[in-house]
N, C-alpha and C positions, 0 to 999 in steps of 0.2 A: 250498822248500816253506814253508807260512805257519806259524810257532811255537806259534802257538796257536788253539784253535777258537772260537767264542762263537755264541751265539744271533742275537746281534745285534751289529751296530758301527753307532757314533752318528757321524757327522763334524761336530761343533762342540755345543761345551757351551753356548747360548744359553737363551733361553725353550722355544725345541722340543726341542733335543735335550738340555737336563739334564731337562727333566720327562718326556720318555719313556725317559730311560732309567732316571730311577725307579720310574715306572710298571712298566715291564720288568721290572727287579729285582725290583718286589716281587711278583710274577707266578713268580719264581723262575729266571730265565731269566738267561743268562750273556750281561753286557752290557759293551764297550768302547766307551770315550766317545773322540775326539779330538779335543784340542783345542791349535790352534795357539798363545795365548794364554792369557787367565785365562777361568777360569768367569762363565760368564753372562752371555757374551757381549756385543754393545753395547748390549743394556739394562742391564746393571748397571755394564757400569766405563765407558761412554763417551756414555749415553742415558738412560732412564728414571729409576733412580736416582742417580744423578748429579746432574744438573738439577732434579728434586723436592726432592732437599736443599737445593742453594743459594738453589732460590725460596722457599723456608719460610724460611729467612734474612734474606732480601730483605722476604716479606713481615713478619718480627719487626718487623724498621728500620722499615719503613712504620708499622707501628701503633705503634709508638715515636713516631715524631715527629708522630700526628695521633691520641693518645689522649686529648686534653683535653676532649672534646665527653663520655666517659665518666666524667668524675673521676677521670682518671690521668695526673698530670703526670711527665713523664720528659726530666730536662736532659741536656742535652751527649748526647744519642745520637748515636753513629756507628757507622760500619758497619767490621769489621775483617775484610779478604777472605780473612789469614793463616788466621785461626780460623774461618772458614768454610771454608775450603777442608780444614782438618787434619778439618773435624768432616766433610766429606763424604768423606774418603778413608777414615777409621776406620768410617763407613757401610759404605761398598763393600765395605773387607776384610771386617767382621763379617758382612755375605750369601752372601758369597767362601765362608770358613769352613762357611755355614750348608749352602749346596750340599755343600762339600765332605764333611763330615759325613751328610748326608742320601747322596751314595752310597757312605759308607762304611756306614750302617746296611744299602744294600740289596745289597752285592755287587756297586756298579759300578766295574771299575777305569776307570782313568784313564791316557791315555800324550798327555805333549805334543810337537805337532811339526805339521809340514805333509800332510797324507794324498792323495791320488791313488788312484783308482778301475783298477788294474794287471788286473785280469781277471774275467771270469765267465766260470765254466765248470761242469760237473756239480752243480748248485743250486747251487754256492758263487761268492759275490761276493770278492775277494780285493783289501784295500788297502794300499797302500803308505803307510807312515810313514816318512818320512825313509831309504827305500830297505830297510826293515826292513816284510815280507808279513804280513799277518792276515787272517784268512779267516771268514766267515759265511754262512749262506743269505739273512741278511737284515742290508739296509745303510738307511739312514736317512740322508737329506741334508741336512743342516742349517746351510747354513753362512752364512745371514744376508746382509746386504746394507752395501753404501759408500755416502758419500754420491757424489751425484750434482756436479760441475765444471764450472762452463760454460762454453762452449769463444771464450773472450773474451778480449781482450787484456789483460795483468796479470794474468789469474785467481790465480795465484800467492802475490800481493799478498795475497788472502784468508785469514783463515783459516776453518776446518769447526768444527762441533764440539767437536769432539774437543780441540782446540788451545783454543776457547774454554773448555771445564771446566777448564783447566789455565793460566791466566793469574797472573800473579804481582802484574800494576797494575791495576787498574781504569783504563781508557781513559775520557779526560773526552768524546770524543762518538764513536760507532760508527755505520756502516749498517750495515743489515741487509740483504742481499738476499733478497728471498724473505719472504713472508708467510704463509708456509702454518703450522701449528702447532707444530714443530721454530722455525723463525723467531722468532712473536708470545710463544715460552715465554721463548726469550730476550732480547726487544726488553722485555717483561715488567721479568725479573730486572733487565737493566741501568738501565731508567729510574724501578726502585725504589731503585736505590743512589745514584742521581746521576747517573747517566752520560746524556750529551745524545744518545737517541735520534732515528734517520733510518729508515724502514722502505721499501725498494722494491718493488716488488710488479706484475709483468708481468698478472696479470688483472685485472679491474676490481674485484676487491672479496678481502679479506681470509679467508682458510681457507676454500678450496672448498664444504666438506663443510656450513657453516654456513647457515643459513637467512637472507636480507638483515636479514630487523628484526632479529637478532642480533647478526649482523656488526656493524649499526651503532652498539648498545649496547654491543659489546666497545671499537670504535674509543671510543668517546666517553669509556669507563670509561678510556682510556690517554691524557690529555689531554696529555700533555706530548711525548708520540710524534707526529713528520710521517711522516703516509704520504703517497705517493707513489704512484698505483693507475695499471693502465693503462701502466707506465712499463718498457721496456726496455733493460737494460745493455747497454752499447757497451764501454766500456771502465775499470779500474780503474787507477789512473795515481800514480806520487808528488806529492808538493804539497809544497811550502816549501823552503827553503833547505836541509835538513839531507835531505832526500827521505824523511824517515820517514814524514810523516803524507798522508794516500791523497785521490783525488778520483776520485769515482764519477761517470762520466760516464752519462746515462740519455736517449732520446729516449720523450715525453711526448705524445701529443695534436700531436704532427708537429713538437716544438719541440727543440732537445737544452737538458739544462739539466745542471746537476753539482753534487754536494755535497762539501764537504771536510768531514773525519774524522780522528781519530786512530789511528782502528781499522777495519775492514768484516769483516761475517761473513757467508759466503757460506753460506743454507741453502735447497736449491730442492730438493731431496728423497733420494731413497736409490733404488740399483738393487742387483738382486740378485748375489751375488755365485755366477757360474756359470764362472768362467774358470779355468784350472789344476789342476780336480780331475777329468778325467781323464774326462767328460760325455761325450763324442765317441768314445775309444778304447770306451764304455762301450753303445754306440746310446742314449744317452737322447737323449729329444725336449726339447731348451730352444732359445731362443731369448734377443734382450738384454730382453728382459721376465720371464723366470725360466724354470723348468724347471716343465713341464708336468704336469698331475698331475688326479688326478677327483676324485670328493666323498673316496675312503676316502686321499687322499692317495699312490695308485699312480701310479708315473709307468707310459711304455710297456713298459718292460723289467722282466718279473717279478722277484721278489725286493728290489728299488728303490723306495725311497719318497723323498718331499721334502718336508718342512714349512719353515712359517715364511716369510720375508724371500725365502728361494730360490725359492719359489717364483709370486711377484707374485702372490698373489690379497689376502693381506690384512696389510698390512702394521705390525702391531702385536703388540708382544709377548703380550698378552692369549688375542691369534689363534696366534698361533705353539706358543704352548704347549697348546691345546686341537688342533691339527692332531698335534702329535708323542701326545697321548692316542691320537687319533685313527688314525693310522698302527699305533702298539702293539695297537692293537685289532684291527683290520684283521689280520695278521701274525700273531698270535695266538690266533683261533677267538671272536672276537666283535667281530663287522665293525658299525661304527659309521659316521655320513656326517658329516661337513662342515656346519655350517649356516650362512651367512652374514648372515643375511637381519636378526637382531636381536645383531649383535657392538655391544657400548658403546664410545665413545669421548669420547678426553676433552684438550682444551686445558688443561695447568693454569698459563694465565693469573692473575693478578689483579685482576678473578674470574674463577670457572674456568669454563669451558665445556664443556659435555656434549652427547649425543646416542645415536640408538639407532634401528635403526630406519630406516625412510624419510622426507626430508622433503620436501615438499609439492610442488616442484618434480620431482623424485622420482620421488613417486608421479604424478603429471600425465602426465610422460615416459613412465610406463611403462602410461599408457592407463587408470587409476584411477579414476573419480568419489569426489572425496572432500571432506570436510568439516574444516576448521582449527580449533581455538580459543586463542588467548592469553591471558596475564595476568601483568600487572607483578606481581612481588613486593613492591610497595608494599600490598599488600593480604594480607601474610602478616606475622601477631607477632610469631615468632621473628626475621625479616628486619629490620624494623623500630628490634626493640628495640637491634640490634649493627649496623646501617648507619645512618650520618649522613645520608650522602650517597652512597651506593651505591646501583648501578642496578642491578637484574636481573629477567628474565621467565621465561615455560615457552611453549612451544608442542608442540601436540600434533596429529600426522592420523590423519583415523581414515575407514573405508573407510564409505561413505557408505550403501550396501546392507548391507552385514553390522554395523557398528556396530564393529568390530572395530579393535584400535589397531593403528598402523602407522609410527607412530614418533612422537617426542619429542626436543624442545631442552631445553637450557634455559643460564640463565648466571646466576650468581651461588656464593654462596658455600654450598660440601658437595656442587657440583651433580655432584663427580666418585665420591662415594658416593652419592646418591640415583636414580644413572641406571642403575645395577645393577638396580632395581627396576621401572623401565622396560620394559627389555630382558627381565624374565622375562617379562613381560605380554605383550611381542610374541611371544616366543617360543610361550608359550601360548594365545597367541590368541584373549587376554581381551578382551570386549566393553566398550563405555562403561558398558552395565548392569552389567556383574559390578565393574568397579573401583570404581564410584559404593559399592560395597557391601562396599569393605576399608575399614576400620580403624585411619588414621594416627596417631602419635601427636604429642600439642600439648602445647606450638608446636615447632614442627619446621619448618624450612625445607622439609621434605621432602613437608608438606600442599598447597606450590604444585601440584605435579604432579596430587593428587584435586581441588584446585579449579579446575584447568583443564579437567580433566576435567568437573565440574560447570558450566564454563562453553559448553560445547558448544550450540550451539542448535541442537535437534530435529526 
């Protein structure tokens, strides 16, 4: 029999499941978290923050060695990867901590180990820790996602993520496979420190999600980066004498061509992790695209829910943690839905890239008449006075009968806080009238957004 009762068991401390099981807690509700590893899952020790630190770093060195247009000369700048790396690990614990603390204020315990889904039976869901039972009416699936391995000769050869936060040398040149925003954050960091960036990329154009005239402004803001678009890996092979350093073999436009490297990092995306936790003995409905779940985050077997990474609908932690709100609500006598429709996102590039919303191709697809407007931030003060020679715009669509906005780009620098404001618009379903008639403040990079707005024609 299961040792103990709770309200609730969380299976993984991530973005979904430490914030609902705070949420939970502070509801008053007796919650158990499991987590195989550390708290906060792979946004905090091998994703999100992670990589925000090091590119703050990367971007320090940059404005170090190209602040003389400001009247700040700065000799001998280098970049030391030791003291980056110590100050990103002192990050991670200090979050680590900040969790761990937040559910000791709300009564959530914590047991770490491997969990498995061992039965349901009379409303109780019943799971296994490392062969030790715990029992609930209500189980919460959280357990995130791996990256994605492509099934190519030398894949091996590569390393993920994970292996790149954790590097000791700085490699003097890297491919990247993979272009999408996990890829371009890293192709980013390296060819701000030095390191001779190769980026490969099987679609025709860089980060899906992006709009072309943007795409093409990120590309051009990264001039020291070769892409490679359109190009698909064959195989990842040793090169030289000693067989350390790699040769990405790639067919292009019908041609094979190959680059040599010191390093290649393979990022082509993330799949959910559904396997070994017991889905099957359990009737859930998943598949290899995640486990199945509605607006309130119910899968098909009552008492079961699934947020986050597990279950493919939205893949960011942002989302993940508004789905495990989501689920506790549900669960708890005030049922809340899912909105997808204005979630923000954000490349943080240098510069950073944002979005929210539908874009314009998008909206077309999904049968829309709708109306665009752009504008360079060459026409915004704040932008101006702190870029030399930085590029960045906004675009915005907006539904052409209603007036109503429908999503927004943009790329340059703060674009990863000013798109939060975006998104509530969408949300709201603020018209080009009503936003013409907010109030930003100057100079603000963040006036791009109402002057594109303003730029709409009628």
């Amino acid at each position: 029999m299961p040792d103990a009762r709770y309200d609730l068991i969380i299976i993984g401390g991530g973005p979904a499941g430490h914030v609902a099981a705070e949420r939970a807690g502070a509801l008053g509700k007796k919650v158990l978290v499991v987590e195989k590893s550390h708290l906060g899952g792979v946004c905090l020790n091998q994703g999100c923050i992670p990589t925000k630190t090091l590119l703050y770093s990367a971007k320090l060195f940059s404005q170090a060695r190209h602040s003389e247009t400001y009247g700040v000369i700065v000799e001998g700048a280098r970049y030391d990867l030791a003291k980056a790396m110590a100050w990103k690990a002192k990050v991670v614990e200090t979050i680590r901590k900040g969790i761990a603390y937040q559910f000791r204020t709300h009564g959530v315990e914590l047991v770490t180990g491997s969990a498995r889904i061992a039965s349901r039976a009379a409303g109780l869901v019943t799971v296994e820790v490392d062969g030790k039972p715990y029992a609930a009416p209500n189980l919460l699936i959280a357990t995130g996602s791996a990256p994605v391995v492509l099934p190519i000769p030398g894949a091996e050869r590569a390393m993920g993520s994970t292996e790149a936060l954790e590097i000791q040398k700085l490699p003097k040149s890297i491919v990247v496979i993979g272009g999408g925003y996990i890829g371009m954050e890293f192709a980013s960091y390296f060819t701000q420190v030095g390191t001779k960036v190769s980026v490969v990329e099987m679609l025709p154009e860089i980060v899906p999600l992006l709009d072309p005239a943007i795409a093409k402004v990120l590309r051009g803001s990264l001039p020291d980066v070769d892409f490679h678009l359109g190009a698909k890996v064959l195989a990842i092979e040793p090169d030289g004498a000693d067989r350390a350093a790699h040769r990405v073999r790639f067919l292009q436009e019908g041609k094979e061509q190959s680059i040599q490297a010191e390093a290649v990092l393979m990022s082509v995306g993330r799949r959910p992790i559904v396997e070994s936790i017991g889905l099957e003995g359990a009737g859930v409905d998943f598949d290899r695209k995640g486990i199945r779940v509605d607006e309130r985050m119910r899968t098909n077997v009552p008492g079961i829910w699934a947020a986050g990474d597990v279950n493919g609908r939205s893949m960011l932690a942002h989302s993940a943690s508004r789905m495990g709100e989501v689920a506790v609500a549900d669960m708890f006598g005030s049922p809340q839905r899912m909105r997808y429709d204005a979630i923000p996102w954000v490349v943080y590039t240098n510069p950073e890239v944002s979005g929210a919303g539908l874009s314009e191709e998008q909206a077309r697809a999904a049968g829309r008449s709708v109306k665009t407007a752009s504008l360079d931030h060459r026409a915004n003060g704040r932008f101006v006075a702190e870029n030399e020679k930085g590029r960045g715009m906004c675009k915005i669509v907006v539904d052409a009968a209603s007036g109503a906005l429908l999503g927004a780009q943009m790329i340059g620098p703060f674009s990863s806080e000013i798109i939060a404001g975006a998104a509530a618009m969408i949300e709201a379903e603020l018209r080009v009238k009503d936003i013409r008639e907010i109030v930003f403040p100057h100079p603000t990079v963040s006036e791009a957004l109402r002057d594109t707005v303003w730029a709409l024609k009628e």
